[in-house]
Every structure is written in structure tokens, then in C-alpha cells.
N, C-alpha and C positions, 0 to 999 in steps of 0.2 A: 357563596352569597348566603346569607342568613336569612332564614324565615321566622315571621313572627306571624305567630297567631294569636288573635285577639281573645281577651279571656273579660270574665264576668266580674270579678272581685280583684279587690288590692292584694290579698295571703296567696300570690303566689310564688313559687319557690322556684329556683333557676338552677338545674344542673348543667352542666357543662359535663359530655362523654367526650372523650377518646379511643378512635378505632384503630389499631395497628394495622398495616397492609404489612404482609410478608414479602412481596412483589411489586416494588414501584409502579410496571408496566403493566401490570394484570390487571384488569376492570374488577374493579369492586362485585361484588357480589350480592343476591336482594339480602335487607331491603336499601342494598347502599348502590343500586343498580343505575338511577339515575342523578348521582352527584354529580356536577361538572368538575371537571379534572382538574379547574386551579385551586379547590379545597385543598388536593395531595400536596404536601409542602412535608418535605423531609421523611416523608415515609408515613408519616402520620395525616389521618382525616380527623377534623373537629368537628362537633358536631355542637349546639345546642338543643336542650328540649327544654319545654318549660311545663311545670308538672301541677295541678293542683291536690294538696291532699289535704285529706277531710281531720285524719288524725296524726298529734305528732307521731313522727318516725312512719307512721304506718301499721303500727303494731295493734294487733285485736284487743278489742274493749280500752287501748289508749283513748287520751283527752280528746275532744272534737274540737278543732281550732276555731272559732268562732269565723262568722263569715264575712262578719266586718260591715264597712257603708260601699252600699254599691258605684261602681266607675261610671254609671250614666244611668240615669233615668228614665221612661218612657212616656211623652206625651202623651196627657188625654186627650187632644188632640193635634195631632202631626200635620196638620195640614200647614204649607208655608204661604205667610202674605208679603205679599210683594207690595209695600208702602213706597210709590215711587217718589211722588212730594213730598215725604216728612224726614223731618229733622231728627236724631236723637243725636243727643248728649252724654257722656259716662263720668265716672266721680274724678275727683280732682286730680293733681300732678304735681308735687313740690320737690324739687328736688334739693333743696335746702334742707327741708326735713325729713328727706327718703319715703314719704309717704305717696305713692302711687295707686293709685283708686280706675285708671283706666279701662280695666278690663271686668268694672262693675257697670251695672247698670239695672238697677233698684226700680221694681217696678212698683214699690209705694210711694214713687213721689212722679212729679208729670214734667219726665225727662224728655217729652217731644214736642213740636211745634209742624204743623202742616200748614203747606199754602193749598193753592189751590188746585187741584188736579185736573181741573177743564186746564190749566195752561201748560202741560202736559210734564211730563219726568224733570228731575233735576240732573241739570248736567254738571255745574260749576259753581264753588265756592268759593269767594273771596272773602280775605276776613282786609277791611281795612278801619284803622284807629281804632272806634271801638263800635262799627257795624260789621254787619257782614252780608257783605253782596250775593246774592241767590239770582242763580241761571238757570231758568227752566226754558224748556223747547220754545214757548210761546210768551214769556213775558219775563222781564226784570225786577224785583225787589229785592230789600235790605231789611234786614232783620238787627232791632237794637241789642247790644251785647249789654248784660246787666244794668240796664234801663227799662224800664216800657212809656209807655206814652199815655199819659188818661186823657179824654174830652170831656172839655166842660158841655154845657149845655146850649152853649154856642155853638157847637161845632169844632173849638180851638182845642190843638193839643198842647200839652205840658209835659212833656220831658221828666223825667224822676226816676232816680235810682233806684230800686229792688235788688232783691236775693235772685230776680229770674234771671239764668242763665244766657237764652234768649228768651226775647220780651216781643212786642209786637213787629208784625211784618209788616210790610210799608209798598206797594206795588210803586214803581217808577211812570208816570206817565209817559204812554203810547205802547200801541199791540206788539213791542218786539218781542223777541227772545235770542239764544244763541243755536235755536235748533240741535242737531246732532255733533258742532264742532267746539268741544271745547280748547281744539289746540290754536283756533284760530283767536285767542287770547291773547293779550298784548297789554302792559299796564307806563306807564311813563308820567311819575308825578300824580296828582288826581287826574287822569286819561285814562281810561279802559276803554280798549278796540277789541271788538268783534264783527263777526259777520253772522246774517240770519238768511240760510241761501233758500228757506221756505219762501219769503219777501223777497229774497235777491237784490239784498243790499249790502251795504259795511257797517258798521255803527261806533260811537261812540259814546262812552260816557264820562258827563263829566262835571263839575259843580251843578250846570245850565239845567242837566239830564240829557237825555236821549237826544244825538244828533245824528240825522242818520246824509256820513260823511261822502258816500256816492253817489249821492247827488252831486257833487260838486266836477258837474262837466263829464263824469264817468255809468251816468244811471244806465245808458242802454246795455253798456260793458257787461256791468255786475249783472244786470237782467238776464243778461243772452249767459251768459260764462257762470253764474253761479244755478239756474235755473233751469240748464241744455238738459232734454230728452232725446233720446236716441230711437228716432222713429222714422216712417215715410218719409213725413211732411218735418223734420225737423233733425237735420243733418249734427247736431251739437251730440256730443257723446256726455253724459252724466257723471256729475263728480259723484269724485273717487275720495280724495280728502284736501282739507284746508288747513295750511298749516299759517299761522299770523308770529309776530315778534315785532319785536324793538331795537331798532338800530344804536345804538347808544353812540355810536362813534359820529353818523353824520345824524343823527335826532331825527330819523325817518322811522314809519309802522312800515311795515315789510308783509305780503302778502302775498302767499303761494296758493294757488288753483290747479291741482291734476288733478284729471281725468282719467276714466278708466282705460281706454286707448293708447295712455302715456303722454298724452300731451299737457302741457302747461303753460301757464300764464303767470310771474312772478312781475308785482309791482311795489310801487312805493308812492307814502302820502307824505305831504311834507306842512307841519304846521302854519309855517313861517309865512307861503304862499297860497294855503288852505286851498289846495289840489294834489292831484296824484301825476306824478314828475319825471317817473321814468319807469320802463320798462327793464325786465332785466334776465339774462342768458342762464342762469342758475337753478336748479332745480331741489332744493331742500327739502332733507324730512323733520328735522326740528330746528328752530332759531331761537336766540337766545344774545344775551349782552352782559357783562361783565369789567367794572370798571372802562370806560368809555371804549371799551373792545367790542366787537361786532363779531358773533360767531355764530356757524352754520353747522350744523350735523348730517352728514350721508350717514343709514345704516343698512344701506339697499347695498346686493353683492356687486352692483356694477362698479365701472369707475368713479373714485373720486372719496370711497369709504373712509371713516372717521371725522375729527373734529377738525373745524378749518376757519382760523383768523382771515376774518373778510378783508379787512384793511393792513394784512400782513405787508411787511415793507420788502421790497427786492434788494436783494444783495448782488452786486457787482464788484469781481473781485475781493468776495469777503466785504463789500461798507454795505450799508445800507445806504438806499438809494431813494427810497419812500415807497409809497404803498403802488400797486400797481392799477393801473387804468384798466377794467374789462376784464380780467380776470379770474376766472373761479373756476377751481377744482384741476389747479394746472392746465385750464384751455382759455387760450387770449382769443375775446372774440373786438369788433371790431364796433364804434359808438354811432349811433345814426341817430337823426331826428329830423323827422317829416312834417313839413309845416304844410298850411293851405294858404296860397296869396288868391286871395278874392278881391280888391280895391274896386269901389263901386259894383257891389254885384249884379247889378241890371242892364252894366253895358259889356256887350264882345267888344272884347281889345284884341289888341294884338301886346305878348309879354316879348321886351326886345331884351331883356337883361336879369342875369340873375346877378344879386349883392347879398355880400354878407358882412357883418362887423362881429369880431372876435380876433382868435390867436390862428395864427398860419398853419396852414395843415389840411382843411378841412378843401372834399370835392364832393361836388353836385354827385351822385351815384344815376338818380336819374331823375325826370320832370316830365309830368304829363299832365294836357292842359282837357278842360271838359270837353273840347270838341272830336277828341284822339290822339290830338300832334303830340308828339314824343320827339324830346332834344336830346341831343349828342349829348353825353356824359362830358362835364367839365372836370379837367385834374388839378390838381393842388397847386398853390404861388410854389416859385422857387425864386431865390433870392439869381438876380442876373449883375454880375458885376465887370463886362467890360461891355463895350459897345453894341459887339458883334452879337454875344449872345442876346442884347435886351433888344437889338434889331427883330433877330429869329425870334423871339418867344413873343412876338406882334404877333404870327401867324400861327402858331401853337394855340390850341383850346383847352387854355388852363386859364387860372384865376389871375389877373392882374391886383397889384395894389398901388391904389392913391389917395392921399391922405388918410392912410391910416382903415381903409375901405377895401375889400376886394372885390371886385364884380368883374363880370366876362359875359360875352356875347352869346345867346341863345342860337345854334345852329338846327333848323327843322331836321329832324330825321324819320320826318313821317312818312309810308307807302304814299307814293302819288297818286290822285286819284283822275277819274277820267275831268276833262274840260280845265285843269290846271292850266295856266300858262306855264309856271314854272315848275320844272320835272325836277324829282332828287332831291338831294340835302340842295337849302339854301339855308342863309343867316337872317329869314324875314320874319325869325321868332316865332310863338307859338300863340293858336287864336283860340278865343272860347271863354265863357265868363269867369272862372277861373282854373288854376292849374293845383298841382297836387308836388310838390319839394321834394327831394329826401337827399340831405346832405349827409356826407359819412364823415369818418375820421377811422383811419388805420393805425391801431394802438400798437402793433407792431414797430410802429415809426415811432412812437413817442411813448415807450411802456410806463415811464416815472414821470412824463411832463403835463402841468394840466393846462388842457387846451380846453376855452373858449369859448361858445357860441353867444350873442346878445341880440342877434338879430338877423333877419332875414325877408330882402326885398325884392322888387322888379321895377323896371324902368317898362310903363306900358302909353300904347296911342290908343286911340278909339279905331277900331275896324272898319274899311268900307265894305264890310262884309259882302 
């Protein structure tokens, strides 16, 4: 391995020695005592030295070689500033005319712009058309590219081209920012998603400006989940990091939450229905989309490492067979969705019936109603085609279908409590103002098929409590 040592001036000269060893296996001798042994290559050690001298050759009263422009400089003052709000700028780039100016930066002209540092560091720049979006910890503005903006004496701006590289900054109304995550970035059309987990929100921006999107049905979520302190009185463990993307395949923002403990929380928001839609088994460290492709990156040693097509299609027998349900990182996990049936919330009912409307497949996993009662797990329709079996599957607690409906009878499977008349499971449904759903679907059984859900009901009476 080569040593370089660092020298003062450009006039320095490069010999290159060679040392014969007489003795492959004989250790070198001082001052060749500590070479590493893969310099010996054929018998011979190489060495370089690098020499400076004052005169050529070396020879007395020779020419002095001049000393030349020195290799670096010394501040008069060294001290470093850490500008965390400001912008700088460097000379142009053309690659038309080979002229490349990048790695100037001229400080006779006023190649910077600052915002403001009460709203703390800059984390993220976006350049779009011809602004450019500035993400600082605590708040959003745009900065005009070769424009600025003058006010009249009204107050109104005007818009007008200059020489300035950037021109004026422009804060976004309302106190966000993107705090410490710039990965939680996400852009789709004029859409920028972020999150600011100092607020413990999501946001959005977009023509309107600032929309902050968790609110929509989700604020205690982001509150609790982007916000958790790991303390006494507060069992949440502190994120770790946030990673955001763009689904381009189903036009969903894609939002990962782990935590330092390892756990996480991956969702998804969906324009179309302006809420957040599904929850999801995946654990990603970068996202990302490419021609209407959805892709994830693992670069953690565990399982699941490298680049991975979300909506890759399954091959049986060599065809493809379309993308698979449930899915990721080679583990099929299993689709649930948990409703709440509350109808008339101020009266105890009794629920005699759970219904569903969608595609065949789907079983009750489990039902519990505010009062405690917990129902016997209902199983999946199966298609019955002679007599005998559509007799028997009367008494089986699986999903019946009529007209196009499947419902089934709620069996109690609540502990019995003392003064009941009726001990044990009965079929007298479940009581309390309302109950809490959770139907499944086993993707196992339908890895390429898409099933369904539109709805989900109860057939209930009033309680003579």
C-alpha cells in the first residue's frame, strides 16, 4: 500500500526506488522492517518517495527552482459558519458549450439568499417549473427562479424577470414545516406530501397550499404514532424514521412510521376518497415509482433485501397470472377490515345477524359487542350443490348467500355470567350499543383473485335489557 504524504508546493519530483530481496522469505530488514508482505511481488519491493528539491539535480551552487503558487492557502480567519438557512448559488453549467462554472463561487457578486432562521435549518429542496420549494424544520416557502417580485405601494406584487438567480422568498401560509424527515417526501402532479411529526401531522401541498391531510378521520393516529415518547406515563416508543412515496400503480401516498423498538405502522391515502384506506404488512426503507410501477427498497440485512416490484405479477406454470393480493417481500399475509356497526347509538340492541355484500370468500374472524359479548367466528360461503349437503350447511356457522347477500346468524360465545337464564353459547346474538367487526379474507385461497368488500351490516331488535 502506498503512502502519500502531503507536501507544500506543486515542484515536487517523484522517484520511484527498487529494493532487491535476495530471499523471498527473509523479512526485510530496517528501514524496510515494517512493509506488509503483499508489496514482495517477484522478489522485488517497490517503493515510492516523493522528494522536494530546492536545486536542479541537487548539485552545489546549482539554479534554485523557484517555489511556485502555493497548494492551499491560510485563512485569516478559520473559524467555520454554519449558515443553516442560506441558499448559495455557483456559476453556470452548459453543456452545449462545455463551459462549466460549478465549482465557482465568486464572492463579488451576492450569490446567496436566506430565509429565515427562527424557522429552523433547511432540510429539502424542490425545484418545480420555475420556483423552488424550501423545507425548513418549521415552515414552507418558494423561492422565484430568475424573477423577483416588486410591491407597489398598495401592497400588490408584480411578478418580473431579472438577472437574479433566485429572487424573492415567499413563505406558504400556516406554521408547518417538514421537521427532520425529508424522506417522508412524496410529489404526484402539483401534490407534495409530507409529514411534520413536531405537529404530528401529514400534509400536503398543493395549488390551494397547505393542507394538513390527517385530519381526515386519522388526527388522533398521526398524534399518538408520529409524536410517542417513551416514558412512565407514556408507553409509545419515539420514531426512528419516516419514510413517504408515491404509488403510481394504484395513485395512493404510501407512509411508513418505525420506531425505535422495530415496530411500524405503513399506510395509505387515497385522493379519490380523500382518507387514508388501508393499512399495510410491509416494512420499507425507501419508496419510490417508476412508469405506473410501485417499488419498495429493503436495505436492512434481514429478510427481504433489495428492489421489489409491489404489483409484480405471479407466475403459474411460467404464465402470469396478475399481481398478487397481500403480498410483500415473499410473505402472503392475510386482508382484514374492521368496521364498527353502531345503528341508533343511544339504544342497547340486541345484534342477531352479521351481513355482508361483496365477492365470496370473506369470514367474520371475530365480533365484540360494547357490553363484552363475543361471537363464535363465522366461516366462508361455500358453494352447496346437491340436496344433502345444502340441508347440512343449515347447521354449520358459515356465511349463507341470498340474493346476492351473505349473512349468518350471530352465536353468543360469551363466559356466562351469574343470574343468566341462559348458560353457554346461545344464538340470542350479541347485546350493547354497539359491537366492533373484523372480517378477514385468506389470500392464500385467492392469491391472483380480487375479492370485494362494499358493505357490512347487522340485522338488530331493541333489548329488554
Amino acid at each position: 500500500m502506498a503512502t502519500t504524504i502531503e507536501v507544500k508546493y506543486f515542484n515536487t519530483f517523484l522517484i520511484k526506488k527498487l529494493k532487491n530481496i535476495v530471499e523471498a522469505n527473509t523479512k526485510p530488514t530496517a528501514p524496510f522492517a515494517n512493509v506488509p508482505s503483499d508489496y514482495v511481488n517477484n522478489n522485488v519491493l517497490t517503493y515510492d518517495w516523493y522528494i522536494e528539491e530546492s536545486r536542479i539535480r541537487g548539485g552545489y551552487n546549482n539554479t534554485i527552482v523557484d517555489l511556485g503558487v502555493k497548494a492551499y492557502l491560510d485563512e485569516l480567519e478559520p473559524l467555520q459558519q454554519d449558515r443553516f438557512n442560506t441558499l448559495i448559488y455557483s456559476g453556470v453549467f452548459n453543456y452545449r458549450t462545455g463551459i462549466n462554472n460549478t465549482n465557482q463561487f465568486s464572492v463579488g457578486q451576492d450569490i446567496t439568499r436566506s430565509t429565515d432562521p427562527a424557522n429552523g435549518r433547511i432540510i429539502k429542496l424542490y425545484a418545480e417549473d420555475t420556483n423552488l420549494i424550501i423545507f425548513q424544520q418549521n415552515k414552507v416557502s418558494r423561492a422565484l427562479i430568475d424573477k423577483d417580485a416588486i410591491y407597489s405601494a398598495e401592497g400588490n406584487a408584480a411578478v418580473t424577470s431579472t438577472n437574479l438567480v433566485i429572487g424573492q422568498i415567499v413563505a406558504y401560509a400556516g406554521e408547518y414545516g417538514i421537521s427532520n424527515d425529508p424522506f417522508s417526501f412524496a410529489v404526484y402532479g402539483y401534490r407534495k406530501y409530507f409529514t411534520d411529526r413536531v405537529r404530528g401531522c401529514v400534509l400536503r401541498l398543493s395549488a390551494d397550499g397547505i393542507t394538513e391531510i390527517s385530519s381526515y378521520g386519522m388526527h388522533d393516529f398521526f398524534r399518538d404514532e408520529l409524536t410517542g415518547i417513551n416514558n412512565e406515563t407514556n408507553a409509545l416508543e419515539p420514531v426512528k424514521q419516516i419514510r413517504g412515496g408515491w404509488d403510481a400503480h394504484s395513485k395512493n401516498y404510501i407512509l411508513s412510521i418505525q420506531k425505535d423498538n422495530g415496530s411500524y405502522k405503513t399506510v395509505s391515502f387515497d385522493e379519490g376518497v380523500l382518507g387514508w384506506t388501508s393499512f399495510f404488512d410491509y416494512k420499507p426503507d425507501f419508496i419510490t415509482s417508476l412508469k405506473n410501477n410501485f417499488y419498495s427498497l429493503k436495505i436492512t440485512t434481514n429478510n427481504g433485501q433489495g428492489v421489489w416490484l409491489q404489483n409484480a405479477p405471479v407466475k403459474i406454470n411460467g404464465v402470469d397470472t396478475g399481481a398478487a393480493y397481500g403480498k410483500f417481500y415473499e410473505t402472503l399475509y392475510d386482508s382484514s377490515v374492521t368496521v364498527i356497526l353502531n345503528k341508533e347509538p343511544s339504544l342497547v340492541k340486541n345484534f342477531k345477524t352479521i351481513n355482508y355484500e361483496g365477492s365470496n370468500g370473506w369470514q367474520l374472524e371475530s365480533m365484540v359487542a360494547s357490553s363484552g359479548d363475543v361471537s363464535v367466528p363465522v366461516g366462508e360461503y361455500t358453494l352447496q350443490t346437491t340436496l344433502s349437503s345444502l340441508e347440512s350447511n343449515l347447521f354449520v356457522n358459515n356465511f349463507k348467500r341470498k340474493e346476492n347477500k351473505f349473512f349468518a346468524n350471530l352465536i353468543n360465545n360469551s363466559p356466562a355470567t351469574e343470574g343468566e337464564i341462559l348458560w353457554g353459547a346461545s344464538s340470542t346474538g350479541l347485546k350493547g350499543f354497539f359491537t366492533k367487526a373484523k372480517i378477514k379474507l385468506i389470500n392464500s385461497d385467492y392469491q391472483t383473485t380480487k375479492k370485494e368488500l362494499f358493505a357490512v351490516s347487522s340485522d338488530t331488535v331493541e333489548s329488554s335489557y
